[in-house]
mmCIF file of the N, C-alpha and C atoms, coordinates in Angstrom:
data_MODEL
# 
_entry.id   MODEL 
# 
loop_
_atom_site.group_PDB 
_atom_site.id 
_atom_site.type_symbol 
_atom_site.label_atom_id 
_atom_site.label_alt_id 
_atom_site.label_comp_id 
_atom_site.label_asym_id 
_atom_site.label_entity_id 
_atom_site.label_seq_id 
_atom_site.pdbx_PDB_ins_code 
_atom_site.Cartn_x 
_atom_site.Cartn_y 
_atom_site.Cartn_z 
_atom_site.occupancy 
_atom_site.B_iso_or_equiv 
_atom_site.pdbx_formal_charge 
_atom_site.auth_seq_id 
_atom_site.auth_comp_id 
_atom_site.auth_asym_id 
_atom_site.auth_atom_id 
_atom_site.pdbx_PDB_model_num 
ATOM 1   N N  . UNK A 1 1  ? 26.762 20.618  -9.871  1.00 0.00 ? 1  UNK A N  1 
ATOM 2   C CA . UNK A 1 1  ? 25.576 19.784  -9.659  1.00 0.00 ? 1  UNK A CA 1 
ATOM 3   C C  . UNK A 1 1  ? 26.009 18.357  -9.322  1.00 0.00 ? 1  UNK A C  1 
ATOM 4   N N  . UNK A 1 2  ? 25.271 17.872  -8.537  1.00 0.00 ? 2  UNK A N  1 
ATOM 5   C CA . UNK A 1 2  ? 25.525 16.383  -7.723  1.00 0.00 ? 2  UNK A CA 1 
ATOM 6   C C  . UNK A 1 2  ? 24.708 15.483  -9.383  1.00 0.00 ? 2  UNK A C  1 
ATOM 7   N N  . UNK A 1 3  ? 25.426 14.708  -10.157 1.00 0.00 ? 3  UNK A N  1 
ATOM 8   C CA . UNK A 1 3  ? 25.055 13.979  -11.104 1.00 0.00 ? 3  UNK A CA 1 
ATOM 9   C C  . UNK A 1 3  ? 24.153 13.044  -10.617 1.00 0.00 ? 3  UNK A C  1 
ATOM 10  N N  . UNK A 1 4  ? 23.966 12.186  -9.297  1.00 0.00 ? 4  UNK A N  1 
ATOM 11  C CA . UNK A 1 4  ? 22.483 11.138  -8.339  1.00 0.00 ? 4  UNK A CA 1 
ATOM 12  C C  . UNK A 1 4  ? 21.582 12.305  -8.783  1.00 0.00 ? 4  UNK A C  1 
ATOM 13  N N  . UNK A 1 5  ? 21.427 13.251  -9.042  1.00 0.00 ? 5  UNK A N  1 
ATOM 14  C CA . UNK A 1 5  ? 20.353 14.206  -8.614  1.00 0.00 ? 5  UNK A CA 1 
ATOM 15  C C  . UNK A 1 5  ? 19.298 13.719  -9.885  1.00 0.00 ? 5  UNK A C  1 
ATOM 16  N N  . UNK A 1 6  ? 19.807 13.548  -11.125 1.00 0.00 ? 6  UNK A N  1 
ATOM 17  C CA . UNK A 1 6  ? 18.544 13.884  -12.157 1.00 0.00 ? 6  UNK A CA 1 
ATOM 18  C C  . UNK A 1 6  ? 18.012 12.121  -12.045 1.00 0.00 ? 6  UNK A C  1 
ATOM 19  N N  . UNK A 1 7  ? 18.435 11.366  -10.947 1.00 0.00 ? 7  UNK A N  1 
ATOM 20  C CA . UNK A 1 7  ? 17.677 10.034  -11.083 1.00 0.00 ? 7  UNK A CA 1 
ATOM 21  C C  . UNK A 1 7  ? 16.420 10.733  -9.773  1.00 0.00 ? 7  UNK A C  1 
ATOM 22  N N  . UNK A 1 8  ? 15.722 11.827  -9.458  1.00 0.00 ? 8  UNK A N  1 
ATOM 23  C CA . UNK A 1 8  ? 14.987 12.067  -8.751  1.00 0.00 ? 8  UNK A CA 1 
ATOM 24  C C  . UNK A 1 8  ? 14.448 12.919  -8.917  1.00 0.00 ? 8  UNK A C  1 
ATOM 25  N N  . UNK A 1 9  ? 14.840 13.050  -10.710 1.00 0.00 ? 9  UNK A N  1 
ATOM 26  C CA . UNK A 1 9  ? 13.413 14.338  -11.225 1.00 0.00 ? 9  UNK A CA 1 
ATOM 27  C C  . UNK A 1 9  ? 12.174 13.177  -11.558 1.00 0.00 ? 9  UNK A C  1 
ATOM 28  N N  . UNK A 1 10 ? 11.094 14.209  -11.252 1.00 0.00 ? 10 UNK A N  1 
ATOM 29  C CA . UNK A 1 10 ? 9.814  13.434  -11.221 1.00 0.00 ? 10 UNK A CA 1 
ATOM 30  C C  . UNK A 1 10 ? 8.234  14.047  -11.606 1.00 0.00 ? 10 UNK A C  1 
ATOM 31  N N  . UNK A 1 11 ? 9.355  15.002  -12.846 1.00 0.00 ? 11 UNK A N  1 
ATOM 32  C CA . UNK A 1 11 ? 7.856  15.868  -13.634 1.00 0.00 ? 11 UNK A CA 1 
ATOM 33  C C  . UNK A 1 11 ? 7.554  15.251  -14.854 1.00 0.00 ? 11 UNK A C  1 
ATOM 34  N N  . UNK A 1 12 ? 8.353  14.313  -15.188 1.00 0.00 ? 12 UNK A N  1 
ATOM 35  C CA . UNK A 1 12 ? 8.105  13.192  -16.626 1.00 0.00 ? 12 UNK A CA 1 
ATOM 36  C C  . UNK A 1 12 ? 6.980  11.820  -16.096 1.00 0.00 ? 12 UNK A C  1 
ATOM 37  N N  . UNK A 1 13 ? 6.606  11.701  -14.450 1.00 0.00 ? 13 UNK A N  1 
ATOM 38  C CA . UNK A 1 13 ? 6.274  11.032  -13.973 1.00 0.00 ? 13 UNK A CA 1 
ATOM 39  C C  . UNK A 1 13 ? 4.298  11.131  -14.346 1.00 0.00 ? 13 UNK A C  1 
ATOM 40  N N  . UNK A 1 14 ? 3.471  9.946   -14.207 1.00 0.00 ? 14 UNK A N  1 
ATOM 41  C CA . UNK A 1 14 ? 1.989  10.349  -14.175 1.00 0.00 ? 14 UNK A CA 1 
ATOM 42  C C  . UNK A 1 14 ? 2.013  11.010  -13.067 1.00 0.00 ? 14 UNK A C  1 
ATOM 43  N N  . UNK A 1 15 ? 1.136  11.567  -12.823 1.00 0.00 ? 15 UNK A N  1 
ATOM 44  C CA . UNK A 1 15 ? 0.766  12.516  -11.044 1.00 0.00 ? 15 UNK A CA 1 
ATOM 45  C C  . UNK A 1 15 ? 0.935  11.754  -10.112 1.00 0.00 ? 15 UNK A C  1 
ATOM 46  N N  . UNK A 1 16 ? -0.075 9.940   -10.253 1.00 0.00 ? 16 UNK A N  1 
ATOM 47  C CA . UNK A 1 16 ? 0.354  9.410   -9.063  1.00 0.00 ? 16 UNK A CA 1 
ATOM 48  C C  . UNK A 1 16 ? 1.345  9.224   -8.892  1.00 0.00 ? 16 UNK A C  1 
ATOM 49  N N  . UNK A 1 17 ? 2.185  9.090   -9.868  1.00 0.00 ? 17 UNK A N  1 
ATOM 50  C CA . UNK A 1 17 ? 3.634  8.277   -9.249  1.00 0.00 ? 17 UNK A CA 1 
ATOM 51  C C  . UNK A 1 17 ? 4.835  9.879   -8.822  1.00 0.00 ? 17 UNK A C  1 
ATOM 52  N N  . UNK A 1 18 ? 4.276  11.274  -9.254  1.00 0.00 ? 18 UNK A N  1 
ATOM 53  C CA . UNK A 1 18 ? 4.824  12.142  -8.861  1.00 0.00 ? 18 UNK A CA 1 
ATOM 54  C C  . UNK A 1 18 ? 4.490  12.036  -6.895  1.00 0.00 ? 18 UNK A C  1 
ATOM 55  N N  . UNK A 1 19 ? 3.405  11.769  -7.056  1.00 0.00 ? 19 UNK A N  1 
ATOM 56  C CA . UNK A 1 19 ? 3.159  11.569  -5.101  1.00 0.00 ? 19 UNK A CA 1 
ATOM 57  C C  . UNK A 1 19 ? 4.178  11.241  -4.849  1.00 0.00 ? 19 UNK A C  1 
ATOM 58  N N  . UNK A 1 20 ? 4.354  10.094  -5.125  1.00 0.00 ? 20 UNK A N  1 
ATOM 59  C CA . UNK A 1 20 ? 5.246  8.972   -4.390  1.00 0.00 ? 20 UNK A CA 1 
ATOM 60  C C  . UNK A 1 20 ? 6.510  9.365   -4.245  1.00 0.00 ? 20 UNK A C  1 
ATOM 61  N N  . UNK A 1 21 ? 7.280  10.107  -5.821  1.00 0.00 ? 21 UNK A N  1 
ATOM 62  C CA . UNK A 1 21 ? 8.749  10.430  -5.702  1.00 0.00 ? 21 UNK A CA 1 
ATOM 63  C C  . UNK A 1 21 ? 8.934  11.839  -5.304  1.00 0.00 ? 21 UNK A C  1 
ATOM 64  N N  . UNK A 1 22 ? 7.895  12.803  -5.022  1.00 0.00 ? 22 UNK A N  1 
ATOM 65  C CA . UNK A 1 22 ? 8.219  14.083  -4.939  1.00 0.00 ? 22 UNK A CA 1 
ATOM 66  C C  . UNK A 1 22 ? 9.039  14.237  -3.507  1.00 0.00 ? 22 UNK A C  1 
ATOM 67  N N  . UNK A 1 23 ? 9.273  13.789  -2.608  1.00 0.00 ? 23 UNK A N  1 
ATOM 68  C CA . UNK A 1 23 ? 9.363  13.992  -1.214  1.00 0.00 ? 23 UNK A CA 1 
ATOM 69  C C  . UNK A 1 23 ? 10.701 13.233  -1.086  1.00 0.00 ? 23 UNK A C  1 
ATOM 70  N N  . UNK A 1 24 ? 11.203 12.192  -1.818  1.00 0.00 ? 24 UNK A N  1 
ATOM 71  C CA . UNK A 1 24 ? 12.491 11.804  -1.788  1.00 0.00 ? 24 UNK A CA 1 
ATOM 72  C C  . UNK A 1 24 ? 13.174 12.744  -2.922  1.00 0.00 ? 24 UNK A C  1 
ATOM 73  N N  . UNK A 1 25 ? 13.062 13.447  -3.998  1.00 0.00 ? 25 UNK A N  1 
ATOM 74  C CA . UNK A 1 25 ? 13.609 14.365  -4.408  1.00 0.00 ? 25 UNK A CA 1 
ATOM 75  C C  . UNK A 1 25 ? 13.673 15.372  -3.913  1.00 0.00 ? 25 UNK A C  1 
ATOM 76  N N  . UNK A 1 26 ? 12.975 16.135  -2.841  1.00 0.00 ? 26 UNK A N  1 
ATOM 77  C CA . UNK A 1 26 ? 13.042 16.833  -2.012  1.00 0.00 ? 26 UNK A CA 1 
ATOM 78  C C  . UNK A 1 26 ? 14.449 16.672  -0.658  1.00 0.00 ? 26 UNK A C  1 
ATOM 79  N N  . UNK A 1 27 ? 14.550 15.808  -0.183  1.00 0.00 ? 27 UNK A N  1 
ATOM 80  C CA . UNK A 1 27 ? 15.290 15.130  1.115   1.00 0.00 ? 27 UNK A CA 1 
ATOM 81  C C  . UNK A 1 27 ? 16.441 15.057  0.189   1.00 0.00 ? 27 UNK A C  1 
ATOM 82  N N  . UNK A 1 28 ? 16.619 14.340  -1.362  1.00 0.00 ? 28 UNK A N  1 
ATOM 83  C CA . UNK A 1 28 ? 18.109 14.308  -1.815  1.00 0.00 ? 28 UNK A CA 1 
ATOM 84  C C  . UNK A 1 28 ? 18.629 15.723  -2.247  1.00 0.00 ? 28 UNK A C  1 
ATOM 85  N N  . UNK A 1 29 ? 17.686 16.582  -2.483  1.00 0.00 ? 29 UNK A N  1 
ATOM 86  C CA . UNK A 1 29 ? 18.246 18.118  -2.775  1.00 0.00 ? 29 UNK A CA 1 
ATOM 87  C C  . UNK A 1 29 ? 18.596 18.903  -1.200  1.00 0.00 ? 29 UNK A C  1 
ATOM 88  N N  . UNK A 1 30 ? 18.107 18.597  -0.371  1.00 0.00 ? 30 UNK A N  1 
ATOM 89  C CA . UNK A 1 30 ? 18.128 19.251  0.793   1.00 0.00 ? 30 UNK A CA 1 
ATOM 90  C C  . UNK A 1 30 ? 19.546 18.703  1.634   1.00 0.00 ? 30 UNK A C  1 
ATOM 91  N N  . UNK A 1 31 ? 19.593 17.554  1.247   1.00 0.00 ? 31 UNK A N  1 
ATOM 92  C CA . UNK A 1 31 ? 21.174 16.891  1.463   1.00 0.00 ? 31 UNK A CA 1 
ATOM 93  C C  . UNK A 1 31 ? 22.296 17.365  0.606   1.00 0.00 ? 31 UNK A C  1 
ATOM 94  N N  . UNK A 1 32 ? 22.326 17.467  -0.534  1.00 0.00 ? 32 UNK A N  1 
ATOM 95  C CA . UNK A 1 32 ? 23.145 18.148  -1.489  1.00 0.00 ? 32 UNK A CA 1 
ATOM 96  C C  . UNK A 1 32 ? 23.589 19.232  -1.244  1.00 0.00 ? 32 UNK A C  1 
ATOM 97  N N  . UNK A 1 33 ? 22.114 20.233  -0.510  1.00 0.00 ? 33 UNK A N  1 
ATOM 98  C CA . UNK A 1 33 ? 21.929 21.355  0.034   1.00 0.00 ? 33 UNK A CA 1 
ATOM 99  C C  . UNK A 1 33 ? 23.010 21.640  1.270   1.00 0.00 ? 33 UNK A C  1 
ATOM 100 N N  . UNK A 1 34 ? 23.064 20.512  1.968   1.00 0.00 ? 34 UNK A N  1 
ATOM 101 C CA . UNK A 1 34 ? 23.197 20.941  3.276   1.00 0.00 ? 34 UNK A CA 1 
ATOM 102 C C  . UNK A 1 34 ? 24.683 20.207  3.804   1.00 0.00 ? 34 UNK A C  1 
ATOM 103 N N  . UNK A 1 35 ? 24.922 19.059  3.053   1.00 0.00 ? 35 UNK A N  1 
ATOM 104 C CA . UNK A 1 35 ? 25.982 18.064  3.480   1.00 0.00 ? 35 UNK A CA 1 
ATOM 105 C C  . UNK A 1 35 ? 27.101 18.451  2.926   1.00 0.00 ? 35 UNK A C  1 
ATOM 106 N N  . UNK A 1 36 ? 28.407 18.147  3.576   1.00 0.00 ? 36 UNK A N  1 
ATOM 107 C CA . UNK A 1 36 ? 29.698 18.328  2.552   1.00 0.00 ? 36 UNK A CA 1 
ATOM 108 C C  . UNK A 1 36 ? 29.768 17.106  1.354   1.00 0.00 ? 36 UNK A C  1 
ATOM 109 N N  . UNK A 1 37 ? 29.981 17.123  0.634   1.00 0.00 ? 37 UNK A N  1 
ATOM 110 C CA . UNK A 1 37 ? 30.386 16.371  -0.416  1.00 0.00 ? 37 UNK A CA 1 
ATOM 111 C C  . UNK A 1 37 ? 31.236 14.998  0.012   1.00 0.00 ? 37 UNK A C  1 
ATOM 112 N N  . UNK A 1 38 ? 31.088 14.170  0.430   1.00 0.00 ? 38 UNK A N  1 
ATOM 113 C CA . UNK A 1 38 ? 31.943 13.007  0.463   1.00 0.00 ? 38 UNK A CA 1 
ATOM 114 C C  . UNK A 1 38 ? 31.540 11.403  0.605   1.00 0.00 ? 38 UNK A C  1 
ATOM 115 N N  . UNK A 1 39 ? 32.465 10.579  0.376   1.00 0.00 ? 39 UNK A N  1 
ATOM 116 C CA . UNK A 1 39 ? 31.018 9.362   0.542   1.00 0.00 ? 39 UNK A CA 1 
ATOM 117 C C  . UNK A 1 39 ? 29.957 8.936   1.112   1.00 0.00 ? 39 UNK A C  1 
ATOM 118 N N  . UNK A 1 40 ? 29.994 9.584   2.294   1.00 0.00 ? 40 UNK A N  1 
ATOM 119 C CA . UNK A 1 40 ? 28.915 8.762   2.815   1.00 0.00 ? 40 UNK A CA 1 
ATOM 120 C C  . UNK A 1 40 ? 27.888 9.880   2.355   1.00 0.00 ? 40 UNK A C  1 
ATOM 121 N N  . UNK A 1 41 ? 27.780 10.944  2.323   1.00 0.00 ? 41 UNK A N  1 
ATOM 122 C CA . UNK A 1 41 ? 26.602 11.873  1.464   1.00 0.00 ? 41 UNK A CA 1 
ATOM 123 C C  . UNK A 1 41 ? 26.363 10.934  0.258   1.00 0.00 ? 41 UNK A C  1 
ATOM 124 N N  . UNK A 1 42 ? 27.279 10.693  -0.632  1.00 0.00 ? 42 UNK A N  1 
ATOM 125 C CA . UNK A 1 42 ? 26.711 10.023  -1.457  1.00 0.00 ? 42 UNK A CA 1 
ATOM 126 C C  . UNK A 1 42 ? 25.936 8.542   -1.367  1.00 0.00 ? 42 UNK A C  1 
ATOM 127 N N  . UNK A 1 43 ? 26.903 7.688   -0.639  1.00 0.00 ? 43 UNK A N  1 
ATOM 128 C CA . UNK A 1 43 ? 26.116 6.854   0.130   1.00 0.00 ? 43 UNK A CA 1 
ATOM 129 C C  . UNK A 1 43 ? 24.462 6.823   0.483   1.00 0.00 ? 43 UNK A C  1 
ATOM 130 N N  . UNK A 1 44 ? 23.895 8.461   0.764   1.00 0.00 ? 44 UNK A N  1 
ATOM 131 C CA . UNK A 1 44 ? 22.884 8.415   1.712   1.00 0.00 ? 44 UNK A CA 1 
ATOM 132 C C  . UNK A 1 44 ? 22.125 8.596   0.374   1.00 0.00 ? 44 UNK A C  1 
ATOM 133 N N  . UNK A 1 45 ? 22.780 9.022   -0.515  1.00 0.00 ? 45 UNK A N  1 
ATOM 134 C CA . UNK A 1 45 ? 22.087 9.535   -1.699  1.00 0.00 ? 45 UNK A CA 1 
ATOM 135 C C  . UNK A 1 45 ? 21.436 8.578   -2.555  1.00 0.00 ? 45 UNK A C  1 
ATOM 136 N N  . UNK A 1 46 ? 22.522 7.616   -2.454  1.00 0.00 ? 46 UNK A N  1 
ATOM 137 C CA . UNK A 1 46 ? 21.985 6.177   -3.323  1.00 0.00 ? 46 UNK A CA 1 
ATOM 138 C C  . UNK A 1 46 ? 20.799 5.135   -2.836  1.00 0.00 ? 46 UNK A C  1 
ATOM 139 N N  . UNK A 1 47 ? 20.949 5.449   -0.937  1.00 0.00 ? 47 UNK A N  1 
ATOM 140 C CA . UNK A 1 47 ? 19.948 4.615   -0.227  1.00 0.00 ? 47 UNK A CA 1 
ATOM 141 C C  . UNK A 1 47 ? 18.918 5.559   -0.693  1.00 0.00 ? 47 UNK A C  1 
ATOM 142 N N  . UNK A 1 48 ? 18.881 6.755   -0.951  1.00 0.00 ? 48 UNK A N  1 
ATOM 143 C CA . UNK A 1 48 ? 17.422 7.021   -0.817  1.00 0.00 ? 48 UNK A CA 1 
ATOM 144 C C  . UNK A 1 48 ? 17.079 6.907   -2.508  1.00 0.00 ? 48 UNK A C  1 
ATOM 145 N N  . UNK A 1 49 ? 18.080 6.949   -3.546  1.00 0.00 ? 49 UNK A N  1 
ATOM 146 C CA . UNK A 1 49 ? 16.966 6.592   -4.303  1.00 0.00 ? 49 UNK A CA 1 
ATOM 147 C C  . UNK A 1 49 ? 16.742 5.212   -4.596  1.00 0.00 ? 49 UNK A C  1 
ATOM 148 N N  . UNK A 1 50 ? 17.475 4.004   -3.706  1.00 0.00 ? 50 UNK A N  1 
ATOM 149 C CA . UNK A 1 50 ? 16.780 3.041   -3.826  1.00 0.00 ? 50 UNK A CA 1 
ATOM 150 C C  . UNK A 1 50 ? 15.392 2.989   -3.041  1.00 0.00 ? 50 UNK A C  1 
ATOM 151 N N  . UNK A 1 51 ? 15.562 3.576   -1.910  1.00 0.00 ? 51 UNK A N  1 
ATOM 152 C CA . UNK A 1 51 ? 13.659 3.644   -0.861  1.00 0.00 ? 51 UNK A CA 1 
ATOM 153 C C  . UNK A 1 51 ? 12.593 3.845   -2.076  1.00 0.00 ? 51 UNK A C  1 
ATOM 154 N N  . UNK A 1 52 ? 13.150 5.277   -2.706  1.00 0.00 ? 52 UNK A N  1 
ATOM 155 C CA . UNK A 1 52 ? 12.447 5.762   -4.119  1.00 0.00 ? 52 UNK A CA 1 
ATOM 156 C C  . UNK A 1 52 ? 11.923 4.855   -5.008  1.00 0.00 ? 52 UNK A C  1 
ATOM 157 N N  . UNK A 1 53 ? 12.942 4.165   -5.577  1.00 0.00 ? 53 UNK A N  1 
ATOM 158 C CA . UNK A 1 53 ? 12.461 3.002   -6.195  1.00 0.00 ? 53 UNK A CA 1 
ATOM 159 C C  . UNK A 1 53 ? 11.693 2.134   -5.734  1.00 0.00 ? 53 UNK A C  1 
ATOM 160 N N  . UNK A 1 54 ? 11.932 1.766   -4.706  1.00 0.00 ? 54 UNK A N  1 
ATOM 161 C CA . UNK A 1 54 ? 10.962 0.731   -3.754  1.00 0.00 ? 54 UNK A CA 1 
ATOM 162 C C  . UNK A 1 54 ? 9.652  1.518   -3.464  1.00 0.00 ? 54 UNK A C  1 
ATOM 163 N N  . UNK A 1 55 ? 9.442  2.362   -3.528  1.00 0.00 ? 55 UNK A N  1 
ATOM 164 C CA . UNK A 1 55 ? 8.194  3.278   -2.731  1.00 0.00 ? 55 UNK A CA 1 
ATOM 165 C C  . UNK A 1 55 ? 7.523  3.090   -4.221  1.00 0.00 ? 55 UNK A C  1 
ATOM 166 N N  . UNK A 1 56 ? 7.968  3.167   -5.338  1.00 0.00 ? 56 UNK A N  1 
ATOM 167 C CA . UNK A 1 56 ? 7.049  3.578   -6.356  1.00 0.00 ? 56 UNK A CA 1 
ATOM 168 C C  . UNK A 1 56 ? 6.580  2.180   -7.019  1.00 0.00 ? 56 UNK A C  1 
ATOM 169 N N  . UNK A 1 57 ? 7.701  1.091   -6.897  1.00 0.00 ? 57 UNK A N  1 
ATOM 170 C CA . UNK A 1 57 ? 6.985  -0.297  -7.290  1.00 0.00 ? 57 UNK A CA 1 
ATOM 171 C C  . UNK A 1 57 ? 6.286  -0.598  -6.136  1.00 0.00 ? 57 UNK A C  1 
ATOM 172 N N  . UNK A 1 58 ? 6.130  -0.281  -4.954  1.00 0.00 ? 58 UNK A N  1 
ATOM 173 C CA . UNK A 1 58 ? 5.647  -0.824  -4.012  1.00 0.00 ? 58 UNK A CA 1 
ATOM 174 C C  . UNK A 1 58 ? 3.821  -0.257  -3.999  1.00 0.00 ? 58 UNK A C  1 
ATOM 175 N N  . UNK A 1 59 ? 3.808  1.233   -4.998  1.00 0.00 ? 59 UNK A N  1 
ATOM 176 C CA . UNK A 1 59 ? 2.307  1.392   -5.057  1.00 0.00 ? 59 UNK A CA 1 
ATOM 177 C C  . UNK A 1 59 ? 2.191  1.345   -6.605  1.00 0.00 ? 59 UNK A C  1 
ATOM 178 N N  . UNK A 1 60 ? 2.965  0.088   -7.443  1.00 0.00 ? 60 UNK A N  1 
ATOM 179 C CA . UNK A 1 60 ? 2.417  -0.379  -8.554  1.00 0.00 ? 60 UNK A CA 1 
ATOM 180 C C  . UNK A 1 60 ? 2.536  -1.786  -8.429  1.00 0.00 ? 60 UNK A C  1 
ATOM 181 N N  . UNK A 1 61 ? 3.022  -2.130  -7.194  1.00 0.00 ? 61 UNK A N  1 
ATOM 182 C CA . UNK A 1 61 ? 2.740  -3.580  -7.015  1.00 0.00 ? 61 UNK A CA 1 
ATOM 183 C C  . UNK A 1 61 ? 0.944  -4.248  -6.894  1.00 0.00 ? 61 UNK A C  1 
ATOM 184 N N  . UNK A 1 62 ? 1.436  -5.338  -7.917  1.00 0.00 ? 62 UNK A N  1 
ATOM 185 C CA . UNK A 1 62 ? -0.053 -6.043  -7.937  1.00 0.00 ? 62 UNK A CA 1 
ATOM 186 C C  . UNK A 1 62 ? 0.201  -7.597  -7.294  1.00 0.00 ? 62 UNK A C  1 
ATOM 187 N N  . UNK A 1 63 ? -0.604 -8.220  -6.057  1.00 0.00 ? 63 UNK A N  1 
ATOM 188 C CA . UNK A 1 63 ? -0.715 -9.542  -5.718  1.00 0.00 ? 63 UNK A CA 1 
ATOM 189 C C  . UNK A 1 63 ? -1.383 -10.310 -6.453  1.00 0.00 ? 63 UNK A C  1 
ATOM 190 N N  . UNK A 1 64 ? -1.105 -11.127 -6.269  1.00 0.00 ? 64 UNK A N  1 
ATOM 191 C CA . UNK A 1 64 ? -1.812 -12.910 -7.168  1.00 0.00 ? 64 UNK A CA 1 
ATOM 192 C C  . UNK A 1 64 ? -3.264 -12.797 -7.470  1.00 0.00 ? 64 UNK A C  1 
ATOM 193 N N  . UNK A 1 65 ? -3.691 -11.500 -6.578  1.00 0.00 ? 65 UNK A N  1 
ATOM 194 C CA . UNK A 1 65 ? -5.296 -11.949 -6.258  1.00 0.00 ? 65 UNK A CA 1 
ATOM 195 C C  . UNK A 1 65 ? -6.029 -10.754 -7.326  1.00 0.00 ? 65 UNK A C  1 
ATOM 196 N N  . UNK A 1 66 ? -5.335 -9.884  -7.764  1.00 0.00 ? 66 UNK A N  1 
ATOM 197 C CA . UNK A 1 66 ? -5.446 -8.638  -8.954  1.00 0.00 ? 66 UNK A CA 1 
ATOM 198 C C  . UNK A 1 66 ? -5.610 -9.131  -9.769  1.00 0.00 ? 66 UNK A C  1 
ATOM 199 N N  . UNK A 1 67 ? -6.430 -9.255  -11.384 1.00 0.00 ? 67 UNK A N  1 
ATOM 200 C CA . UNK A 1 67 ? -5.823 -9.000  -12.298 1.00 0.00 ? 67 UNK A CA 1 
ATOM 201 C C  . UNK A 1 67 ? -5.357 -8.510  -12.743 1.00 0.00 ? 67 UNK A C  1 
ATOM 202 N N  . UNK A 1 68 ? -4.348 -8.992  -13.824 1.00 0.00 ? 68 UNK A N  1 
ATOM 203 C CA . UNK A 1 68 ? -3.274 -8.024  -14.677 1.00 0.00 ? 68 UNK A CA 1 
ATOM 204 C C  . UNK A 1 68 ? -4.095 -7.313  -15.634 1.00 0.00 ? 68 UNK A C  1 
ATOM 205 N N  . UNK A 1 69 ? -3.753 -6.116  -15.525 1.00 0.00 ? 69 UNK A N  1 
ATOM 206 C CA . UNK A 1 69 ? -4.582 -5.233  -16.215 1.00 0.00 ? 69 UNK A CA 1 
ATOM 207 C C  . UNK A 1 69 ? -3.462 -4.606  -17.805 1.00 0.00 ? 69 UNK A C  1 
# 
């Protein structure tokens, strides 16, 4: 098992935020799946779970004009 992998489980997640990460855990298993093993696989592995990260603060991001709830 590729150890990047369990930063892209996303059944501990609320539902919305399963939206958001289900489809980049998908693309990093399908790479694991499909790529030989070497840095730049891993490389691609790390960009995507930073997108991941960014995708999921990016639909819990709140502007100035929200209140904080």
């Amino acid at each position: 098992m590729e150890p990047i992998l369990q930063f892209f489980e996303f059944q501990h997640l609320p539902l919305h935020l399963q939206e958001v990460s289900r489809d980049f855990s998908a693309l990093a298993h399908h790479l694991v799946e499909t790529l030989p093993r070497n840095p730049e696989r891993t490389t691609a592995l790390r960009k995507i779970l930073e997108a991941k990260d960014c995708a999921v603060r990016a639909y819990l991001y709140k502007n100035e004009n929200q209140a904080n709830v």
